[in-house]
C-alpha positions in Angstrom: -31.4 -23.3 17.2 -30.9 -21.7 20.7 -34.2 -19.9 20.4 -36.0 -23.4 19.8 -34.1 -24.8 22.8 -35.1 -22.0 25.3 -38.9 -22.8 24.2 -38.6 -26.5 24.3 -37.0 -26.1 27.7 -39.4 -23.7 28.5 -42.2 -26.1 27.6 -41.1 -28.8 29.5 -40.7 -26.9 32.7 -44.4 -25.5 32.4 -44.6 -29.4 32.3 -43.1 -30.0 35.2 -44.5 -27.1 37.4 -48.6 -28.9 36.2 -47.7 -32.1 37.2 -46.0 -30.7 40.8 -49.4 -28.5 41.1 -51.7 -31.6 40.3 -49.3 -34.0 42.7 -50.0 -31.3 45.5 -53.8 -32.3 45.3 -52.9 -36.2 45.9 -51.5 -37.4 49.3 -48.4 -36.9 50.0 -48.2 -40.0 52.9 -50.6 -42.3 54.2 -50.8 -45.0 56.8 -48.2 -47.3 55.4 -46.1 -44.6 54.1 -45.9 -42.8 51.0 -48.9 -42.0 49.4 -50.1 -41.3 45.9 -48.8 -38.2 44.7 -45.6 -39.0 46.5 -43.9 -40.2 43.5 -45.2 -37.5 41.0 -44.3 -34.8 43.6 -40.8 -36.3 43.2 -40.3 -36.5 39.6 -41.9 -33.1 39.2 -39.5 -31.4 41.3 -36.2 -32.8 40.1 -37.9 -31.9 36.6 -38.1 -28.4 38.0 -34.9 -28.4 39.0 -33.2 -30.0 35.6 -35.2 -27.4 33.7 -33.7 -24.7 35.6 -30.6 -25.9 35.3 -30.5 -26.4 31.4 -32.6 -23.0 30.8 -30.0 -21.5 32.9 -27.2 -23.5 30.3 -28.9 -22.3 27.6 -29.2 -19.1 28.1 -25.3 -18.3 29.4 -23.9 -19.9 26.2 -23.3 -17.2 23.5 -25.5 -16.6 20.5 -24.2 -17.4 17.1 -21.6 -14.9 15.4 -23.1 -12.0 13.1 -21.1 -13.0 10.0 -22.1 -16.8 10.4 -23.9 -18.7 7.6 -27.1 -20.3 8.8 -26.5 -24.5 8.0 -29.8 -26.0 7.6 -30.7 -27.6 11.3 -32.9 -30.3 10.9 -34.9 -30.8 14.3 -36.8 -34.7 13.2 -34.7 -37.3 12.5 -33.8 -38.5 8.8 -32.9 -41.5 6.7 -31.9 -44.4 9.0 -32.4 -42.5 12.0 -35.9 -41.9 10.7 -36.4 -45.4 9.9 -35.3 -46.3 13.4 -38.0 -44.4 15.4 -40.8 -45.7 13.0 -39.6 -49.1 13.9 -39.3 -48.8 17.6 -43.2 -46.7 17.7 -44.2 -49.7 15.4 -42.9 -52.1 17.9 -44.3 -50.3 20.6 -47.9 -50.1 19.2 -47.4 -54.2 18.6 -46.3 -55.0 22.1 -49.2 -53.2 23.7 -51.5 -55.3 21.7 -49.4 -58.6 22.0 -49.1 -58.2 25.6 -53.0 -58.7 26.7 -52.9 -61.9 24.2 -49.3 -63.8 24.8 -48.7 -62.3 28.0 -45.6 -59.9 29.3 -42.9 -62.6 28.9 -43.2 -63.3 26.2 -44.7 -60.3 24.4 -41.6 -58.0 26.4 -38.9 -61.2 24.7 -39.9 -60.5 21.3 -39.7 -56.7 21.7 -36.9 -56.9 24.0 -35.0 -58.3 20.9 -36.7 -56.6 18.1 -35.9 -53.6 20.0 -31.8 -53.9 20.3 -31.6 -54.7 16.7 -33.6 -52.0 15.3 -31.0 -49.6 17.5 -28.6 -51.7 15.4 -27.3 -54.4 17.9 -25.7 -57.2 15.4 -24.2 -59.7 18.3 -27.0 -63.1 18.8 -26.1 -63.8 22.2 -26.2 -59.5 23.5 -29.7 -59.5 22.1 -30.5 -62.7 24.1 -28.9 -61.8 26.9 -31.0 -58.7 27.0 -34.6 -60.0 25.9 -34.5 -62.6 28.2 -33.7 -60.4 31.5 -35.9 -57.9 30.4 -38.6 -59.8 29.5 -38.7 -62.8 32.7 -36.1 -61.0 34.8 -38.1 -57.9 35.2 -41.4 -60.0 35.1 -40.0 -61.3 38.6 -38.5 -58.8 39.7 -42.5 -57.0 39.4 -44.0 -59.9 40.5 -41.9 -61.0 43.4 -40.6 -58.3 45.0 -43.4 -55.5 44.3 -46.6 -57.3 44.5 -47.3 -55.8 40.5 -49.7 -57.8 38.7 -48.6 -57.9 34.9 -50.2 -59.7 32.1 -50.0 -63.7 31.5 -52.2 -64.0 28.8 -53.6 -67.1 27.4 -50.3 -69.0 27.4 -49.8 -68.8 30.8 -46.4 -67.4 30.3 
């Protein structure tokens, strides 16, 4: 398990270094400010740095005891869990189709609220709660505040 964990780590920093190389070859700044690689440069570096940091974790901890039985580690998730994933990449794949026809609001509402109960949320007015800011309070917040031009389909909405 630890040896899967060092790659996987491993992986994910050879990640991280690409995307700071590719953000080098963008703009850093422009005339108004930050420019387009600005924001990957960002992310790529604190990505480094978590990387390091976990590799680092990984690598201190102590390897498992000779006379240890080897359980059976299971790396993709099963039963429900399984069940659960499937459901939130179906729901994704819907929403990216709904959106360019109903718009965001209301294409983000149904997902929104599909999306808490397949994580297994059972209480009405939680789910509603949630759809409804993070369908029309994030469709403002976008809008409003950073000039982001999201979908309103043929609705309107």
């Amino acid at each position: 398990m630890r040896q899967g964990r060092l790659v996987a780590t491993g992986a994910m920093l050879a990640f991280c270094l690409f995307a700071l190389w590719q953000s080098l070859l963008l703009s850093l700044t422009d005339r108004l400010g930050p420019g387009p690689g600005f924001f990957p440069f960002w992310l790529a570096l604190i990505g480094i740095v978590l990387s390091l940091a976990l590799l680092v974790s990984i690598w201190r901890e102590p390897g498992p005891a000779a006379d240890a039985s080897i359980e059976e580690v299971r790396i993709l998730p099963h039963g429900w869990g399984a069940l659960r994933c499937f459901a939130i990449v179906g729901l994704l794949a819907a929403v990216t189709i709904a959106m360019e026809f109903v718009g965001f609001r209301l294409a983000m509402l149904v997902f929104n609220a599909a999306l808490v109960i397949a994580l297994g949320e059972r209480r009405w007015w939680l789910i509603a709660v949630f759809a409804v800011l993070g369908s029309f309070g994030v469709y403002y917040l976008f809008t409003t505040w950073l000039d982001v031009l999201l979908p309103t389909g043929r609705f309107g909405i």
